[in-house]
N, C-alpha and C positions, 0 to 999 in steps of 0.2 A: 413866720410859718415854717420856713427851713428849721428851726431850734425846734417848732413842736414835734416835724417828722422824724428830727434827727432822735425825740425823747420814743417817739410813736414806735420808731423801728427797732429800736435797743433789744439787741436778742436778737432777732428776726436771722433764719438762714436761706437758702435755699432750699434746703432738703425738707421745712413745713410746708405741709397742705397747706389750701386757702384760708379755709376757718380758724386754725392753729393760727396761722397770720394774725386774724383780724383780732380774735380773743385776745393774744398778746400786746398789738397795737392799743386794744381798750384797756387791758389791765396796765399797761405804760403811763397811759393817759390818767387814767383814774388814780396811779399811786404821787403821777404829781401833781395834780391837781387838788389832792386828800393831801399831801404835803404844803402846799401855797395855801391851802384853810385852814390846816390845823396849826402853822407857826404863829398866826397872830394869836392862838384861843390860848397858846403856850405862854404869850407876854400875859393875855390876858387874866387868865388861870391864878397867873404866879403874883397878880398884884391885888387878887381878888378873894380869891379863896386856894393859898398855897397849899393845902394838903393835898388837893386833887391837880396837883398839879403835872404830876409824872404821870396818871391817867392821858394826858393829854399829850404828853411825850412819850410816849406808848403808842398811841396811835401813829403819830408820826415814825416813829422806830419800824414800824409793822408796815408803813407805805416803803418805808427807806428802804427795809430786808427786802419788798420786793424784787429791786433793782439787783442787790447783793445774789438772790437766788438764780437770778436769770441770767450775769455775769459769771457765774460758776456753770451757765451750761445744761442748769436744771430746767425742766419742762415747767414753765409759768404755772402751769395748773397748783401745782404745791402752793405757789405763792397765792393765787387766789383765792384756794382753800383757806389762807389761814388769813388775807383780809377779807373776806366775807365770811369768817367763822369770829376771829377777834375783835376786830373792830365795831360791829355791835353790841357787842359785852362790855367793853371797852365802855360804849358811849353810856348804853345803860351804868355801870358803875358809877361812870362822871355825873350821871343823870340822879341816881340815888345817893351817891355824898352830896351832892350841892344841897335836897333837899334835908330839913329839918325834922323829924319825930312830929305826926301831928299835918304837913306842910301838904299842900298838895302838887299837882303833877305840874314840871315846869313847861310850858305852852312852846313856846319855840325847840326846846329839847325835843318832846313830844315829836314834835313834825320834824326834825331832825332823826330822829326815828325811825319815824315811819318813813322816809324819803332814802333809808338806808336800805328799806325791801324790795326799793326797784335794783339796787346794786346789783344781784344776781342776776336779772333779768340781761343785765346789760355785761357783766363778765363771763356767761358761759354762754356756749352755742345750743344750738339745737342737739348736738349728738352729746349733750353732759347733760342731758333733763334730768338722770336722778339728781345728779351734784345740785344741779339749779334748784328745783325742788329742796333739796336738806338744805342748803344755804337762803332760801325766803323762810320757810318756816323755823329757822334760827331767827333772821332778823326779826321774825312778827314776835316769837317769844320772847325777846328784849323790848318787842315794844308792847305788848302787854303786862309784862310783869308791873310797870310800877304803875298799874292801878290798881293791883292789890297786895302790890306791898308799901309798908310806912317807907320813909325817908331813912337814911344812915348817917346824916348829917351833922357833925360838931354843933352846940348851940354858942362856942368859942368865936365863932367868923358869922357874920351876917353875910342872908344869903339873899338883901333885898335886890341887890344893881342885877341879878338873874331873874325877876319877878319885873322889875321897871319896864315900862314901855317903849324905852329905848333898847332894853335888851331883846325883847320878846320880838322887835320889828327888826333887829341884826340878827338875832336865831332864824327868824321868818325868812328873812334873807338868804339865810346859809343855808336854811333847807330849799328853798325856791332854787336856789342856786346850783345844789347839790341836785335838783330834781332837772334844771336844763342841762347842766353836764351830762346827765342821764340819755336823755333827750339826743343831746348830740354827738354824744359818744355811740348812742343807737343807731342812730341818723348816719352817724360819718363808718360803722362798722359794716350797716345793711345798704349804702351804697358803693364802700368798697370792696364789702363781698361782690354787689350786682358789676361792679368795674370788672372786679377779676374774674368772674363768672363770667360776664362779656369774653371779657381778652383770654381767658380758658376757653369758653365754646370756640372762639376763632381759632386759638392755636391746636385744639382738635380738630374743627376742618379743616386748618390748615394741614395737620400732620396725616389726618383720613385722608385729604387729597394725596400728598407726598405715598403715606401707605398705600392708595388704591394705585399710582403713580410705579411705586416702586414694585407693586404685587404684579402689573402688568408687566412692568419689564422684566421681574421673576418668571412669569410664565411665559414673555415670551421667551427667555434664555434660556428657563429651562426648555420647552419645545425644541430652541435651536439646539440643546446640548441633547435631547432626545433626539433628532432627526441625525445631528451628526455621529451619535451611536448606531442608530440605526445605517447608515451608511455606510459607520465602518466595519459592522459587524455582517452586512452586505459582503463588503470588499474583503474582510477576513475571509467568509464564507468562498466567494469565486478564487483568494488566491490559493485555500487551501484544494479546493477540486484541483486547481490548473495543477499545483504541487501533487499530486497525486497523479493526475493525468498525464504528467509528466514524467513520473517517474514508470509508467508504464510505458511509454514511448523510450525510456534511456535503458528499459530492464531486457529488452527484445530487440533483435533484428529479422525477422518472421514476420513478413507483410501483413501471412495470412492469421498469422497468433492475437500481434496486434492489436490486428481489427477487432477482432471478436471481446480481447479484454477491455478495451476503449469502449467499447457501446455500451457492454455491460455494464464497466463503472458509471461510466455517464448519466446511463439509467438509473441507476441504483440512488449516484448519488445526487438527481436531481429530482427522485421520489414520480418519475410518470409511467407511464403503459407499457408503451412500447416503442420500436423504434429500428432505423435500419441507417446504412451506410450503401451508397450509390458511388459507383470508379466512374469517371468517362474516360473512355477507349479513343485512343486517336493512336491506333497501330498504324505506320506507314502502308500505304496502299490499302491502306481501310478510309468509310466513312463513320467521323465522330456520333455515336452512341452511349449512351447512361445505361450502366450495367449494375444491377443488383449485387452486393459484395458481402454483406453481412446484412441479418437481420435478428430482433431480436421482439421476444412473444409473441411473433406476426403468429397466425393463426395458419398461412402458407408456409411449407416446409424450409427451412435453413440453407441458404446456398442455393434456389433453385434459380434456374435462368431466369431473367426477368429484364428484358431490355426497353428501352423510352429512346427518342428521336429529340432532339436538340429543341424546343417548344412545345413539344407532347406534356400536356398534363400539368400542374403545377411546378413538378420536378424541372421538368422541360424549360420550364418558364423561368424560373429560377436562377438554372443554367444559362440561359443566351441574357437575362436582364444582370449578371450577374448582383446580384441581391436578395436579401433575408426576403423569405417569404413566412410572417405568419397571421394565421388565421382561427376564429373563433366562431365562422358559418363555416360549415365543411360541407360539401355536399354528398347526398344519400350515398352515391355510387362512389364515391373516392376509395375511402378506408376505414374499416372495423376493427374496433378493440376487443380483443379477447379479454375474459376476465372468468373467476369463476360463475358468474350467473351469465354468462355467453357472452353474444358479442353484441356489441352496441356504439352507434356514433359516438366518437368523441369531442370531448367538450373546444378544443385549441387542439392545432397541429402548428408545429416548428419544420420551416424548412432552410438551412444553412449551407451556403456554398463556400467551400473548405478548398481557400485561395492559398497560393505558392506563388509570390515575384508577380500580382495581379493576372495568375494564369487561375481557370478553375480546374482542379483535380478531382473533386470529388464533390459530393452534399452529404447532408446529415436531415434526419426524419424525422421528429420525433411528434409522437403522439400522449395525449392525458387528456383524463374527465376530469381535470382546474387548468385555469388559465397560466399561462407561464410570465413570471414577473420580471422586471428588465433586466436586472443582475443576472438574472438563469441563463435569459439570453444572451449575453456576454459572454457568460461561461462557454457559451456552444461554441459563440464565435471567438473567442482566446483561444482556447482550446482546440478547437477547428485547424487553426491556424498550424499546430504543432503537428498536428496529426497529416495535415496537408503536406508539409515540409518533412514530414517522413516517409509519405508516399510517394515523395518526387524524391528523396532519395534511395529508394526501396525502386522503382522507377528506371534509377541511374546505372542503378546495382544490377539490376536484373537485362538492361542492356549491353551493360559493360560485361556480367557470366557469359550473355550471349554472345558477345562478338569475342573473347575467350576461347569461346565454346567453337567458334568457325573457326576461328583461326587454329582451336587445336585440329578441329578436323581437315580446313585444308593444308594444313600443314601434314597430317598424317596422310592425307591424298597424294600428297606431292610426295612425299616419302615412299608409298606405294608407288606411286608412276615412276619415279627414280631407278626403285627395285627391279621396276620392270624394264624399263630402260637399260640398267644395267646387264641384265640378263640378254635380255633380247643382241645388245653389244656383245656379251662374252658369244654367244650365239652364231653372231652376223663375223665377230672376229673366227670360231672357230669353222666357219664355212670356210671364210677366206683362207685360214689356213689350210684347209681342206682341197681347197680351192686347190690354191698354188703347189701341194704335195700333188695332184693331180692333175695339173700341168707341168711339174717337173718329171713327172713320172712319164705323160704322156710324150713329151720332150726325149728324153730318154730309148723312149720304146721306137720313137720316131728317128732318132738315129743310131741306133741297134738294123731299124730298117734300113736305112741308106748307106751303112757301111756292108749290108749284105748283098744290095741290089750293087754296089760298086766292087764288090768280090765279087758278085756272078758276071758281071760285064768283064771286068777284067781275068776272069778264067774262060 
């Protein structure tokens, strides 16, 4: 069995379809098998009637070439074409020299014949139906010809031992024989197509599994390789605002400039309404209050007073829970958006307390008709941060001018009181010298008196 598969497979690659396979494995089959019958009709031929004897080594020659064509690489088909186109001809010839002028058809030939037009049936596939087609109606036309045509046979060689009943039951043989080869070669081609057909439909669901297998893990990588663009085209997004926001904070020292370009970019570049900036005041000998600082498209004027109480209001709330307030119920009376078809609630409000050293300095407002998505709110609060840590040193500055500021003044007080001081001395000194001229004077006068009164006593 190993020696027939090793004859079966001859040729065979991996790179043939199934069918290609199994055509080849039957044309393998069939050239040795047409080899292993037609070597004994060669002895037989050659001791019976030798003129027709390379007819029959012709056959065999045409099963050999098969093997020769498929060894160089050539596609079987060529080779089939030319044993189920030759080898009919072939047979007819042997069939028409054996007979005599006059003789008639020889009975086992005949059926060796005809058992030649299942040949086709069984060397092409379904997808060669014309070839199969032109290859039976070849073989039928070999085997009608010699009922109307005479014999070509020498009257030199007797051509009884091919008429004897011993021949006619060995041709009987050959064709019977020639017809279960058929048979099995059909049998062994249509269930090893149904094997491999089997083990093909498996090894496509097997490989549909592994595809749907691998298509899932496709989508889901690509998702995760979308979701992590989306993420970082997020984080591009907030580090380029902070970078910008930033550099408005490093391009100013103007508390009050600041603000104003801060909110506005913020706004601008976070695409919402409107929006404002709240200080809280904790001036020494003051109580802590939220004081309106900047505002922007509020519908109330710019800069106007607007104070809140440490809990007052959402703002309020914000402040003493120090944390993000936002919202998407607003209520009626809070706050209105201007726009140009007027004002109208809006959709989300951001509220952001804009921390320095876990101190709150300040909040941030903002308002829009969409929702604010988490990255934005990062940005407030990143952001926030910067702008916190400039107001505490805007804060520092503007304490620091002021105690400058005292100290130039009392410095210059003290300079002035000095002045005076000094004055008031050259003053107090020139009494004193005043003074003493005025008592050496009166000294003086005082005894001018007592040396007169001591001249009159003494005269």
């Amino acid at each position: 069995m190993s020696f027939l598969k090793r004859i079966s497979e001859f040729g065979a690659n991996e790179q043939m379809d199934i069918e290609s396979k199994a055509s080849l494995k039957v044309a393998n089959l069939w050239a040795f098998l047409g080899m292993l019958i037609t070597a004994p009709f060669i002895v037989v031929t050659y001791k019976l009637y030798p003129p027709i004897m390379g007819i029959t080594i012709g056959i065999f020659v045409v099963m050999a070439l098969h093997y020769l064509i498929v060894a160089f690489g050539a596609d079987s088909k060529y080779s089939r074409i030319i044993m189920g186109t030759v080898n009919p001809w072939l047979i007819f010839s042997y069939h028409m020299l054996l007979r005599h002028a006059g003789d008639g058809i020889v009975p086992g030939l005949s059926l060796a014949q005809g058992s030649m037009t299942i040949m086709p049936w069984v060397l092409y596939s379904t997808n060669e139906r014309k070839l199969q087609l032109t290859m039976i109606a070849n073989s039928f036309l070999t085997l009608c010809l010699p009922l109307f045509l005479d014999g070509w046979g020498s009257d030199e060689f007797s051509n009884k031992e091919f008429y004897s009943q011993d021949m006619t039951v060995a041709l009987f043989a050959v064709a019977g024989m020639i017809l279960f080869i058929c048979y099995i070669l059909s049998t062994s081609s249509y269930s090893s197509l149904q094997k491999q057909n089997a083990k093909l439909w498996k090894d496509m669901e097997t490989k549909q599994q592994d595809i749907q297998s691998q298509s899932a893990d496709l989508k889901s990588y690509v998702a995760k390789v979308e979701k992590q663009q989306a993420e970082n085209e997020k984080r591009q997004w907030v580090m380029q605002g902070l970078s910008e926001l930033n550099n408005i904070l490093r391009g100013e020292s103007d508390w009050d400039i600041v603000k104003d370009r801060f909110l506005s970019h913020l706004i601008s570049y976070l695409k919402v309404n409107q929006g404002a900036v709240y200080v809280v005041s904790d001036e020494e000998g003051e109580d802590v209050y939220i004081e309106l600082s900047t505002c922007y498209a509020y519908s109330r004027k710019k800069h106007i007073e607007h104070k809140l109480d440490p809990g007052e209001g959402l703002l309020g709330q914000a402040y003493l829970e120090n944390d993000t307030v936002y919202r998407t119920e607003i209520p009626e009376d809070y706050i209105r958006v201007t726009s140009g078809l007027g004002e109208a609630l809006p959709t989300s409000l951001l509220i952001v307390p804009l921390r320095h050293n876990e101190e709150v300095l300040a909040l941030v407002e903002l308002a829009s008709f969409r929702e604010f998505a988490e990255h934005e709110i990062n940005l407030v609060k990143e952001s926030g941060e910067g702008l916190a840590s400039f107001l505490s040193t805007s804060k520092v500055t503007r304490k620091m001018r002021n105690l400058v500021s005292n100290a130039e003044k009392s410095s210059e007080q003290m300079r002035e009181q000095e002045h005076m001081m000094r004055q008031n001395m050259e003053e107090i000194m020139n009494a004193q010298e005043e003074y003493s001229r005025t008592i050496q004077e009166k000294d003086e006068e005082l005894k001018t008196l007592r040396a007169r009164i001591l001249e009159l006593e003494t005269s």
